[in-house]
N, CA, C and O atoms as CSV, one atom per row, in Angstrom:
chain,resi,resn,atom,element,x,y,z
A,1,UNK,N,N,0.843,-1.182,0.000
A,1,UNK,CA,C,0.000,0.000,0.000
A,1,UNK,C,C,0.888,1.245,0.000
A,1,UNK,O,O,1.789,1.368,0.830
A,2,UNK,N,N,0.639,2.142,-0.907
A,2,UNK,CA,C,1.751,3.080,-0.645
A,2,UNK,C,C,1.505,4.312,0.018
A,2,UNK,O,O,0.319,4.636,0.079
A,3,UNK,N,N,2.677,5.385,0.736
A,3,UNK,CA,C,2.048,5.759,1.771
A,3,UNK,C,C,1.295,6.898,1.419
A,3,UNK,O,O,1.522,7.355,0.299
A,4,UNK,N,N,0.118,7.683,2.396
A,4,UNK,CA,C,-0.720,8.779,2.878
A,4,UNK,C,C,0.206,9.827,1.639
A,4,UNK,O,O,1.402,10.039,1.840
A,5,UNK,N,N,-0.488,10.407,0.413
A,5,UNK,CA,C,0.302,11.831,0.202
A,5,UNK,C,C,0.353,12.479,1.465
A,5,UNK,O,O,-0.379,12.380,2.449
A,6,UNK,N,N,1.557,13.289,1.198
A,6,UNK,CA,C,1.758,14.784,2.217
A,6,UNK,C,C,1.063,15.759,1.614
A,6,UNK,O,O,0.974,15.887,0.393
A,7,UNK,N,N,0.523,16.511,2.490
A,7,UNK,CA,C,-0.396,17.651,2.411
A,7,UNK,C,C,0.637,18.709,2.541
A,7,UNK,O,O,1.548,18.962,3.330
A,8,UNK,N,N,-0.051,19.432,1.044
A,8,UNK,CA,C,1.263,20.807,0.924
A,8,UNK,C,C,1.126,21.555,2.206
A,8,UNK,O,O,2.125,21.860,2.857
A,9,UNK,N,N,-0.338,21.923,2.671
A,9,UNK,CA,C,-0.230,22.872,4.032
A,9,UNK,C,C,0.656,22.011,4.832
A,9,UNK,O,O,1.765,22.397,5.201
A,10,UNK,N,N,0.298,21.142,5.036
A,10,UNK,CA,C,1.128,20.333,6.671
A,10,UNK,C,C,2.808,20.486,6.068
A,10,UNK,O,O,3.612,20.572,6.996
A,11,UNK,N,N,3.451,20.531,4.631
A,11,UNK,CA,C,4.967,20.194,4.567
A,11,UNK,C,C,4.668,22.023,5.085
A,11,UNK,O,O,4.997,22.365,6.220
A,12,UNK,N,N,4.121,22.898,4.241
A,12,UNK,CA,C,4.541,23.966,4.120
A,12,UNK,C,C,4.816,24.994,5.670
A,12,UNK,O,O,5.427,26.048,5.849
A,13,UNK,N,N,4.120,24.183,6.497
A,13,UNK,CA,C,3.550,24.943,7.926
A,13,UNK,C,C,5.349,24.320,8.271
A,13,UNK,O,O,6.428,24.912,8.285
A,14,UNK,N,N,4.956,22.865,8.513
A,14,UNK,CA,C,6.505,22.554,9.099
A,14,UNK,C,C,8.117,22.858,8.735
A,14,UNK,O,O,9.090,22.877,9.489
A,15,UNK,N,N,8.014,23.104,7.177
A,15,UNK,CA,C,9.282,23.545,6.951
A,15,UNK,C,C,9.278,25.280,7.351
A,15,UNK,O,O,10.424,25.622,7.643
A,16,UNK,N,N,8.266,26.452,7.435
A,16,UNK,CA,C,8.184,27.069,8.206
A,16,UNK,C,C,8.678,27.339,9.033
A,16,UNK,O,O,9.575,28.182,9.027
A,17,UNK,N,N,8.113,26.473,10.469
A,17,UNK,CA,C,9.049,26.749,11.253
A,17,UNK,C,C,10.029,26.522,11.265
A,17,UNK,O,O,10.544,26.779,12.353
A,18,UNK,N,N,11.075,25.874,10.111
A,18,UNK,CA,C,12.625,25.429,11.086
A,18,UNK,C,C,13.314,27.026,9.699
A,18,UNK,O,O,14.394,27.494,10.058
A,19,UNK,N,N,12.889,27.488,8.753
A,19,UNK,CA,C,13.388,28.698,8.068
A,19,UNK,C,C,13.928,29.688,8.999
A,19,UNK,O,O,15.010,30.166,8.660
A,20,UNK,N,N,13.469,30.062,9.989
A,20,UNK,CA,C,14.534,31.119,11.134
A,20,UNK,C,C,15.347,30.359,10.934
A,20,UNK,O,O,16.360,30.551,10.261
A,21,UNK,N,N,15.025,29.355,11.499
A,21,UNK,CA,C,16.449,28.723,11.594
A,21,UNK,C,C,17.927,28.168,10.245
A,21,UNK,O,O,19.133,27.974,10.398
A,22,UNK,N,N,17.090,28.094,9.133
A,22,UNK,CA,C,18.131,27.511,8.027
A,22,UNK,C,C,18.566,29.437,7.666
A,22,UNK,O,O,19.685,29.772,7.278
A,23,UNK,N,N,17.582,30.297,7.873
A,23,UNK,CA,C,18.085,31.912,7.732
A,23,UNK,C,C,18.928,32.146,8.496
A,23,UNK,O,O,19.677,33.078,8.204
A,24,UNK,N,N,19.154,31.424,9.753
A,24,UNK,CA,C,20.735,32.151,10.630
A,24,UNK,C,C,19.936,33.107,11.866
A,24,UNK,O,O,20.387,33.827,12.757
A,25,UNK,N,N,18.556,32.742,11.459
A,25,UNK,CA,C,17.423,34.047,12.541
A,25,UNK,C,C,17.264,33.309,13.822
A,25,UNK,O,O,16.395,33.850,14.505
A,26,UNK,N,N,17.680,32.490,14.270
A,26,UNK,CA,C,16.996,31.740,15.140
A,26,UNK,C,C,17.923,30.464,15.498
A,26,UNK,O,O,18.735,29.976,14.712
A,27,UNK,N,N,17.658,29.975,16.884
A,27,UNK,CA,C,18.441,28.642,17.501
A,27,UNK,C,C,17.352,27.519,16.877
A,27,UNK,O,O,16.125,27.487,16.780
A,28,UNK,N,N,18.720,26.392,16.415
A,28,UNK,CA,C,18.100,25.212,16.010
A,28,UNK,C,C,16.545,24.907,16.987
A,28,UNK,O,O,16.365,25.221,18.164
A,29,UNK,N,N,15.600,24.229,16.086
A,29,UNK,CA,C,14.148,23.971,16.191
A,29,UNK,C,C,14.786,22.683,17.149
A,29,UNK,O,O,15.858,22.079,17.115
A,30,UNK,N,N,13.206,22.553,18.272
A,30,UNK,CA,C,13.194,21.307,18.906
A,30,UNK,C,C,12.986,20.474,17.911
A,30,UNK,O,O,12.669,20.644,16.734
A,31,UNK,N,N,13.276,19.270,18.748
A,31,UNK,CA,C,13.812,17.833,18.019
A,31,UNK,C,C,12.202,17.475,16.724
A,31,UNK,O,O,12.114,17.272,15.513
A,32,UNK,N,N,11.209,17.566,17.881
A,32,UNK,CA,C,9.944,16.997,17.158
A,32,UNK,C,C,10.022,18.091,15.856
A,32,UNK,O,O,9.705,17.749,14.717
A,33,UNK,N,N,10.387,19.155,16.123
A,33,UNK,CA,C,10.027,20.358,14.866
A,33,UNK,C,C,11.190,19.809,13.482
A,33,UNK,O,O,11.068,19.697,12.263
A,34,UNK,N,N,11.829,19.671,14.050
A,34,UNK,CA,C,13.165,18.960,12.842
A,34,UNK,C,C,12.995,17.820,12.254
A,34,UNK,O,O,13.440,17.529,11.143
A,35,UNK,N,N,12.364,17.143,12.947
A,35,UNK,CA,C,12.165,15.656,12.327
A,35,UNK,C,C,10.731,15.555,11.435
A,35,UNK,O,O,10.559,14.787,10.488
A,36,UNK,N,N,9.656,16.604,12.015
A,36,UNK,CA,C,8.426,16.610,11.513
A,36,UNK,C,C,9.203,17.098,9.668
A,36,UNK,O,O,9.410,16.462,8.635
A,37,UNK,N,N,9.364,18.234,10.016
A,37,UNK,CA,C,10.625,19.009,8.478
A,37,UNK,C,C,10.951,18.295,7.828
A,37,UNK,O,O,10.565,18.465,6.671
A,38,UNK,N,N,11.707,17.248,8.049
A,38,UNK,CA,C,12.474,16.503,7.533
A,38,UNK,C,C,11.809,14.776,7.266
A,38,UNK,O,O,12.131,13.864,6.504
A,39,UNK,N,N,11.059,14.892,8.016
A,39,UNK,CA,C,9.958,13.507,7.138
A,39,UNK,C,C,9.153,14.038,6.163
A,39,UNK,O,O,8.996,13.295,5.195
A,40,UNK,N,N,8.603,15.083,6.124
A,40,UNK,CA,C,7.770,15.420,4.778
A,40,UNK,C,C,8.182,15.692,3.909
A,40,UNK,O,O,7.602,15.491,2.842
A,41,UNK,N,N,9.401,16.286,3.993
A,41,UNK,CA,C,10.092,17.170,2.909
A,41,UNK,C,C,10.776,15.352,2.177
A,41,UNK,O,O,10.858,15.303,0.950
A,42,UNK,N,N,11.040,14.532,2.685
A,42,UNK,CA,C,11.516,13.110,2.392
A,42,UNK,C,C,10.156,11.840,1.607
A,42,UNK,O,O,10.088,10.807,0.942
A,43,UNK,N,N,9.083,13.126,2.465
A,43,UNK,CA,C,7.961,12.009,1.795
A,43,UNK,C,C,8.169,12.460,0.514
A,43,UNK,O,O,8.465,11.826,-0.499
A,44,UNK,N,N,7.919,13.988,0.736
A,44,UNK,CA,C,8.037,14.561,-0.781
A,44,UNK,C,C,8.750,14.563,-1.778
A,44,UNK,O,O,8.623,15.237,-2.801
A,45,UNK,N,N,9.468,13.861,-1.532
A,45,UNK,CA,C,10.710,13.670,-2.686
A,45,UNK,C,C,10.444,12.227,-3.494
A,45,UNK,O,O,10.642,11.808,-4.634
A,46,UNK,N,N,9.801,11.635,-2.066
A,46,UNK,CA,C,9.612,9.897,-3.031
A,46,UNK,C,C,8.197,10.213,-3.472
A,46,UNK,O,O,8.051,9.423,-4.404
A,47,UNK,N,N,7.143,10.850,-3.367
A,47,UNK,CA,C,6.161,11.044,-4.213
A,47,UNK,C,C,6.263,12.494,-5.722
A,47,UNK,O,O,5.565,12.926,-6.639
A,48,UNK,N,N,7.328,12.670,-5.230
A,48,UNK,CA,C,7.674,13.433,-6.811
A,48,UNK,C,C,8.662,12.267,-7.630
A,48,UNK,O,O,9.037,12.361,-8.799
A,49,UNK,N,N,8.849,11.586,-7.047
A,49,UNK,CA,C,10.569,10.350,-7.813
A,49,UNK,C,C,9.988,9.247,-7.243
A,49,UNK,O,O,10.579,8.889,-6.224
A,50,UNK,N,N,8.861,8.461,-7.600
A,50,UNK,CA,C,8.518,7.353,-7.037
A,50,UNK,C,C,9.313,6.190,-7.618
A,50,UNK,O,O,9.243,6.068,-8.841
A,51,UNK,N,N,10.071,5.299,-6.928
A,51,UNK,CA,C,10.651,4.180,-7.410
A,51,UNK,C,C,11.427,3.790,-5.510
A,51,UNK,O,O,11.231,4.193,-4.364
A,52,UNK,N,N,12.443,2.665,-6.303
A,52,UNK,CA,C,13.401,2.226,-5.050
A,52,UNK,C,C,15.212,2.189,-5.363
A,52,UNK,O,O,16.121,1.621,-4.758
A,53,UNK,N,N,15.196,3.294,-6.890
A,53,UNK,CA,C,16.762,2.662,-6.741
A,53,UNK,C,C,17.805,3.723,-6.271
A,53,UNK,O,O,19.005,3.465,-6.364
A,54,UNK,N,N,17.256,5.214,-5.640
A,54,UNK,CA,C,18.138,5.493,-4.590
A,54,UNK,C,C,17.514,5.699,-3.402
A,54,UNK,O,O,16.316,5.979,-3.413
A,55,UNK,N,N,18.349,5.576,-1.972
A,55,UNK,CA,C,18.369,5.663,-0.986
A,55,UNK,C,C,18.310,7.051,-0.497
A,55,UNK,O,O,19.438,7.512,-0.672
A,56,UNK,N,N,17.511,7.983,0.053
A,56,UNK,CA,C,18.242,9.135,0.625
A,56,UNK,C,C,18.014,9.305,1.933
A,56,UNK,O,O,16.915,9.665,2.353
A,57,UNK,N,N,18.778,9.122,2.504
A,57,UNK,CA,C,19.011,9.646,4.441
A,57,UNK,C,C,19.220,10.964,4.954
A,57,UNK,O,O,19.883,11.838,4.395
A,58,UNK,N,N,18.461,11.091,6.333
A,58,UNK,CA,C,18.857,11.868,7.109
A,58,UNK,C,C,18.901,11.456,8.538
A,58,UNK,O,O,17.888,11.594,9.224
A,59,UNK,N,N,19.877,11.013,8.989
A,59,UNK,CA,C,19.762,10.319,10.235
A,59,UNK,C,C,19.551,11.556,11.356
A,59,UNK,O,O,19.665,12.766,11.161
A,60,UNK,N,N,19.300,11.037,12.260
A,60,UNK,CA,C,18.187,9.811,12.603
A,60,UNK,C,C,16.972,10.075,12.377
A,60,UNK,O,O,16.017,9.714,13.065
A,61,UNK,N,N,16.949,10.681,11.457
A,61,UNK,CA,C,15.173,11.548,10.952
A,61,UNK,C,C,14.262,10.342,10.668
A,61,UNK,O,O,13.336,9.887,11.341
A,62,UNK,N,N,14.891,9.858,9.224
A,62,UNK,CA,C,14.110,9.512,7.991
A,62,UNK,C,C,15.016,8.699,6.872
A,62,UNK,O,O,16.205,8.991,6.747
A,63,UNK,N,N,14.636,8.053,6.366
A,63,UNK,CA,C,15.201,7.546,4.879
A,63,UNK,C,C,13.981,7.405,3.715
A,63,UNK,O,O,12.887,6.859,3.858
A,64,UNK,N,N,14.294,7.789,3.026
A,64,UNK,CA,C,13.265,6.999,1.706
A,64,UNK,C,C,13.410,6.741,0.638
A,64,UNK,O,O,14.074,7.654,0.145
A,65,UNK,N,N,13.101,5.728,-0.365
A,65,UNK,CA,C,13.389,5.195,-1.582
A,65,UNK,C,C,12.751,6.232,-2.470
A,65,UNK,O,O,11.899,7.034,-2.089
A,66,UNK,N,N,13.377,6.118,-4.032
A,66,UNK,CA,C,13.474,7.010,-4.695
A,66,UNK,C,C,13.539,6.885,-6.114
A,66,UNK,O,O,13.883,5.790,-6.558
A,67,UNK,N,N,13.314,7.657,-6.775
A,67,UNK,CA,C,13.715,7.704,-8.333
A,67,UNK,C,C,13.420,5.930,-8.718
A,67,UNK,O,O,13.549,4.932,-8.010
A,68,UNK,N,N,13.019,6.082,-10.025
A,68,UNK,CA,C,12.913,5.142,-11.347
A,68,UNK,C,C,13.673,4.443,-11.451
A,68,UNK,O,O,14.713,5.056,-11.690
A,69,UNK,N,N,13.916,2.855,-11.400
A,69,UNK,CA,C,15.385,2.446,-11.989
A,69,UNK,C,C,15.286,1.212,-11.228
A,69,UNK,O,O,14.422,0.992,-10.379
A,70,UNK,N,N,16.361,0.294,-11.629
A,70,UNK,CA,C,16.887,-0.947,-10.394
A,70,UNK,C,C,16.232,-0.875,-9.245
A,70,UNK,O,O,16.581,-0.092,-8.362
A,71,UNK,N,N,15.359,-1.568,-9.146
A,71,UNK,CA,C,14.905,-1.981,-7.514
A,71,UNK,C,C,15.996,-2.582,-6.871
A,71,UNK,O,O,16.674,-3.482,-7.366
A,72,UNK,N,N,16.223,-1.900,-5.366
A,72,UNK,CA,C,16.773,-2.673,-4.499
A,72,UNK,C,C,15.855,-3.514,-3.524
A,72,UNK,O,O,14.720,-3.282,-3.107
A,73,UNK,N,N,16.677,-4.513,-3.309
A,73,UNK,CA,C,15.659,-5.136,-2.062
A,73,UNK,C,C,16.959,-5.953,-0.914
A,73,UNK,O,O,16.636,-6.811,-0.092
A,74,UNK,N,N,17.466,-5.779,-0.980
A,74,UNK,CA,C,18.387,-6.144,0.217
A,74,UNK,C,C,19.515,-5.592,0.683
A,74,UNK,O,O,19.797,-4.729,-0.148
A,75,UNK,N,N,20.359,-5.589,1.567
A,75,UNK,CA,C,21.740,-5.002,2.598
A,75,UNK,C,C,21.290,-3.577,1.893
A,75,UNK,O,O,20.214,-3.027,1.659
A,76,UNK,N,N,22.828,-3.240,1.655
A,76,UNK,CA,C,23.038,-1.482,1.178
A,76,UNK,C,C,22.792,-1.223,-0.167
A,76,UNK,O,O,23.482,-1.769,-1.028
A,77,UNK,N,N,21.830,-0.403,-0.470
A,77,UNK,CA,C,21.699,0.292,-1.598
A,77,UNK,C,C,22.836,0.430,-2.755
A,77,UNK,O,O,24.023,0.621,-2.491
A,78,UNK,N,N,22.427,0.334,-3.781
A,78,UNK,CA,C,23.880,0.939,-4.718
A,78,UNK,C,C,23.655,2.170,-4.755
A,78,UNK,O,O,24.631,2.831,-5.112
A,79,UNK,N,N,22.797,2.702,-4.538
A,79,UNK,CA,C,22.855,4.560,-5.329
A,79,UNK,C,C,21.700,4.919,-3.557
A,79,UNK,O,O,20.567,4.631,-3.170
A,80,UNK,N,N,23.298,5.928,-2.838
A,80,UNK,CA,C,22.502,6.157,-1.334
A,80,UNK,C,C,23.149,7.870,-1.116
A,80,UNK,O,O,24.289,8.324,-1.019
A,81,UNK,N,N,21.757,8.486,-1.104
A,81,UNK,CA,C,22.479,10.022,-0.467
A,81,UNK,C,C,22.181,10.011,0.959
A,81,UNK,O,O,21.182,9.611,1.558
A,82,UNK,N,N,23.507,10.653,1.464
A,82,UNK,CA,C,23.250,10.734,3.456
A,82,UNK,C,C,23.954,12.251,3.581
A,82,UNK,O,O,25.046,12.642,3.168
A,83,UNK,N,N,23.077,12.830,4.191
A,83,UNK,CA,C,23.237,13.975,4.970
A,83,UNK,C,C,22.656,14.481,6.185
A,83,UNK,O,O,21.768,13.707,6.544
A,84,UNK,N,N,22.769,15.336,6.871
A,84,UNK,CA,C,22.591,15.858,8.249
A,84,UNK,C,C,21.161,16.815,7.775
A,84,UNK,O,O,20.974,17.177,6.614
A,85,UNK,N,N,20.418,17.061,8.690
A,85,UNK,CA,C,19.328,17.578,8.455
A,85,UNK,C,C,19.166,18.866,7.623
A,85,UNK,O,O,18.538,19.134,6.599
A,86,UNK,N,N,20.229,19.785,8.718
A,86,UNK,CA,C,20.126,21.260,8.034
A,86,UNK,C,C,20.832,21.035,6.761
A,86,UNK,O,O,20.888,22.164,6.273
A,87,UNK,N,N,21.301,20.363,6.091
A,87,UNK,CA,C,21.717,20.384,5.012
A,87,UNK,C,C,20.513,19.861,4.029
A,87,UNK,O,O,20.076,20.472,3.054
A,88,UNK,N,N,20.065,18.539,4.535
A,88,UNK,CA,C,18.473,18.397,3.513
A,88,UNK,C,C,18.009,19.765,3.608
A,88,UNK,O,O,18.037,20.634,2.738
A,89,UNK,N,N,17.601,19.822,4.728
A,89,UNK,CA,C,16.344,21.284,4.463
A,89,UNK,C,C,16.556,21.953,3.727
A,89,UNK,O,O,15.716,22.241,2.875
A,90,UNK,N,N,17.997,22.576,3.757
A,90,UNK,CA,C,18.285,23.784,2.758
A,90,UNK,C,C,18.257,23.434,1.101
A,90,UNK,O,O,17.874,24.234,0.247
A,91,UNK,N,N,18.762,22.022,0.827
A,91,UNK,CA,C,18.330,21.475,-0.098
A,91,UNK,C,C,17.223,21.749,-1.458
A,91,UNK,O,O,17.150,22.107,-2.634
A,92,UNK,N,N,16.135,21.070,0.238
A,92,UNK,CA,C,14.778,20.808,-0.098
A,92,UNK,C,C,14.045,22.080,0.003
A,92,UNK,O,O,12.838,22.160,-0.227
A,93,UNK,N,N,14.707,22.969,0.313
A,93,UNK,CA,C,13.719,24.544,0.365
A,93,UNK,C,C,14.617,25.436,-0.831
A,93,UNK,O,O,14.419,26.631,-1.051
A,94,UNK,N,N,15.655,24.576,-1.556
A,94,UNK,CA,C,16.182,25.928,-2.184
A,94,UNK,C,C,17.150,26.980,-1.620
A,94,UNK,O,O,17.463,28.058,-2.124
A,95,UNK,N,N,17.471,26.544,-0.702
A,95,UNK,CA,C,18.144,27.630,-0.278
A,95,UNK,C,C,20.115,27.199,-0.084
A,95,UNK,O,O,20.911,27.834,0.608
A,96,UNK,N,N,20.417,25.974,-0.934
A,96,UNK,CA,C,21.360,25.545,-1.036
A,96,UNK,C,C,21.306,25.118,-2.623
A,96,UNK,O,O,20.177,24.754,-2.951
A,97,UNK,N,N,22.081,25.092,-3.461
A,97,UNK,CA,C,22.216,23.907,-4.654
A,97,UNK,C,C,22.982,22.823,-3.734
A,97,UNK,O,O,23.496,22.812,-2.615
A,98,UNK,N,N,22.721,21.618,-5.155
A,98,UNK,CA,C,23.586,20.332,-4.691
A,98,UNK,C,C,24.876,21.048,-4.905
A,98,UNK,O,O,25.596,21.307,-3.940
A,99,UNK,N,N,25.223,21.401,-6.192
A,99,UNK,CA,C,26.830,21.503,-6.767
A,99,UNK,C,C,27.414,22.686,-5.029
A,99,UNK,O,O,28.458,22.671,-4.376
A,100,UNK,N,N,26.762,23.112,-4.957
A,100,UNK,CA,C,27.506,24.154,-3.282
A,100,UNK,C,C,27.552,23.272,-2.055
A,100,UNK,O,O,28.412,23.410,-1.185
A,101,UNK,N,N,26.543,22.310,-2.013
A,101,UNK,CA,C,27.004,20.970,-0.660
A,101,UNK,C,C,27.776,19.798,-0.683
A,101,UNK,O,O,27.998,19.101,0.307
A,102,UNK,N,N,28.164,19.595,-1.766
A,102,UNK,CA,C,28.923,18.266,-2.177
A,102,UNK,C,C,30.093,18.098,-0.918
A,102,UNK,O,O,30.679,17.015,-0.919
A,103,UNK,N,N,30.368,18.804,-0.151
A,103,UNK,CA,C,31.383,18.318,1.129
A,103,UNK,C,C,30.108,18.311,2.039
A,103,UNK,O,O,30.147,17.918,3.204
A,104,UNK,N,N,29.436,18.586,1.674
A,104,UNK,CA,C,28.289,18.224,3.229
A,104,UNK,C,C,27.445,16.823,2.729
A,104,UNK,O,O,26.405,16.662,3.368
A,105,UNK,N,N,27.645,16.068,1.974
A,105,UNK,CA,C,26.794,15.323,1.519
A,105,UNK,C,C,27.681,13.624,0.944
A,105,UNK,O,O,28.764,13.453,0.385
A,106,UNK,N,N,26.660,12.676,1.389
A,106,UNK,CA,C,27.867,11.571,1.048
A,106,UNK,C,C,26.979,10.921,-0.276
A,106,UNK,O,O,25.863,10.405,-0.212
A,107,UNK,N,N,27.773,11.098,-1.406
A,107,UNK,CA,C,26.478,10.237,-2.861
A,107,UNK,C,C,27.344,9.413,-2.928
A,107,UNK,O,O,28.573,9.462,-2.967
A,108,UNK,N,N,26.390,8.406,-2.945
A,108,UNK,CA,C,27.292,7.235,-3.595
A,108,UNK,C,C,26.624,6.388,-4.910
A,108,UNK,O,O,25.434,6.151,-4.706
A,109,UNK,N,N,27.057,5.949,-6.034
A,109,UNK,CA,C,26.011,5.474,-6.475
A,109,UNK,C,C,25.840,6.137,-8.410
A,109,UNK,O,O,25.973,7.361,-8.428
A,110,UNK,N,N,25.622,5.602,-9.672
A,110,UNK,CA,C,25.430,6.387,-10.793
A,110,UNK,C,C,23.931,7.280,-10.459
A,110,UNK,O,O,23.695,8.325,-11.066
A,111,UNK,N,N,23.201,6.847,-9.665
A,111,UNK,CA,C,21.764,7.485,-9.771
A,111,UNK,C,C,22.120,8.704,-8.408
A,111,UNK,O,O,21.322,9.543,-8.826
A,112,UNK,N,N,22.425,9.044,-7.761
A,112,UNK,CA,C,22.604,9.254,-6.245
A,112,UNK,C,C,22.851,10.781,-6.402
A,112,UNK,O,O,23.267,11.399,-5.421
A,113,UNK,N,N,22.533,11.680,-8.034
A,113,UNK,CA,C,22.615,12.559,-8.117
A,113,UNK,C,C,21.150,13.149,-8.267
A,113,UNK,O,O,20.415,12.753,-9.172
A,114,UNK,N,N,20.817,13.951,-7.499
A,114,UNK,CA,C,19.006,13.877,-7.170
A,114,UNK,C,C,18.806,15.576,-7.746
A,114,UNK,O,O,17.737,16.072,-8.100
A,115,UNK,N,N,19.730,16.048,-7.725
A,115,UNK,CA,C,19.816,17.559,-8.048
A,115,UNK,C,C,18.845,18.236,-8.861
A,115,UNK,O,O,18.606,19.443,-8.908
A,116,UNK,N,N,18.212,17.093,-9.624
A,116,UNK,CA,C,17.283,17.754,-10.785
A,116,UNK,C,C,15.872,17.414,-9.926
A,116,UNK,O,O,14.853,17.731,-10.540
A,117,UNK,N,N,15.684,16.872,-8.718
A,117,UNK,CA,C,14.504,16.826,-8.180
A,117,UNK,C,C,14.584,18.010,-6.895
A,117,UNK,O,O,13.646,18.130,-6.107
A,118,UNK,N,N,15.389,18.556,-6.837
A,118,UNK,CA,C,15.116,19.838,-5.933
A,118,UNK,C,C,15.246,21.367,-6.388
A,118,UNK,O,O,15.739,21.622,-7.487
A,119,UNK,N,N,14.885,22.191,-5.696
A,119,UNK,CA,C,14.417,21.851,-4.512
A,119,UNK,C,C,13.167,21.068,-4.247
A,119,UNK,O,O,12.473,21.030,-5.263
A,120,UNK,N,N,12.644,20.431,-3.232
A,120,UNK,CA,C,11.040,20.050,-3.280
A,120,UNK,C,C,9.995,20.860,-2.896
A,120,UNK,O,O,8.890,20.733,-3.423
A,121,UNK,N,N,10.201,21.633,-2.085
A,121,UNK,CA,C,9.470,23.411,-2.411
A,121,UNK,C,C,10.132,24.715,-2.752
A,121,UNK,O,O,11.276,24.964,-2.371
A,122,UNK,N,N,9.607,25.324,-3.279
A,122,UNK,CA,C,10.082,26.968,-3.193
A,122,UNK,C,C,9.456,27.817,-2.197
A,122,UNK,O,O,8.278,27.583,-1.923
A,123,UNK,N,N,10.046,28.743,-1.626
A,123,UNK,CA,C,9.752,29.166,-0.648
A,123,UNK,C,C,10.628,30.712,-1.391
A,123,UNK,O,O,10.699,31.754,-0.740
C-alpha cells in the first residue's frame, strides 16, 4: 500500500518553522520540529521520484526510496544520499544547490545525483 500523500499545508507549515532557523534568525528547532521538516520534505521527494533505486538519508530523521530504476531489495543500496538535516532542508527549500554541498553530503552510487529533483518546495 503506498504511503498517505503529504499535504502541501502540513509540509509547508513545518518547513516554516525550522526557516529562522536555516536563515541564521533563530536557535536550532526542537527535536519533534526537525524531524516533523524533515519527514515530509523526504515524503516529498519519493512522491515526486517514485521508485526504489536510490536511498536518501537523514539520520536519525528519515530515509526513503526514490527515483525510477533498479529496484533494491536487500543489505546497502547501490545509489545512497546521506546527509545531516540542516543540510536536507536547505536542499529541499532551495536555499542551497547540490553543486555548493557536495562536502556536506555523502552520494554514492550512478543514480545518487538527485539535483534535478530539488528543490522540493520553493519558498
Amino acid at each position: 500500500m503506498p504511503p498517505k500523500p503529504v499535504d502541501p499545508n502540513e509540509l509547508r507549515a513545518a518547513l516554516e518553522a525550522v526557516l529562522p532557523w536555516l536563515d541564521g534568525e533563530a536557535e536550532q528547532p526542537e527535536r519533534k520540529t526537525l524531524a516533523t521538516a524533515v519527514r515530509l520534505s523526504l515524503r516529498t521527494l519519493e512522491q515526486i521520484a517514485p521508485g526504489r533505486s536510490v536511498e536518501v538519508r537523514v539520520p536519525p530523521f528519515a530515509a526513503v526510496q526514490c527515483v525510477e530504476g533498479p529496484r533494491h531489495t536487500r543489505g546497502t543500496p547501490p545509489n545512497v544520499v546521506e546527509t545531516d538535516a540542516r543540510t536536507w532542508l536547505e536542499l529541499a527549500t532551495g536555499r542551497l544547490k547540490w553543486t555548493d554541498a557536495q562536502d556536506k553530503i555523502s552520494a554514492s552510487g550512478t543514480r545518487a545525483d538527485i539535483s534535478a529533483l530539488l528543490p522540493v518546495v520553493r519558498f
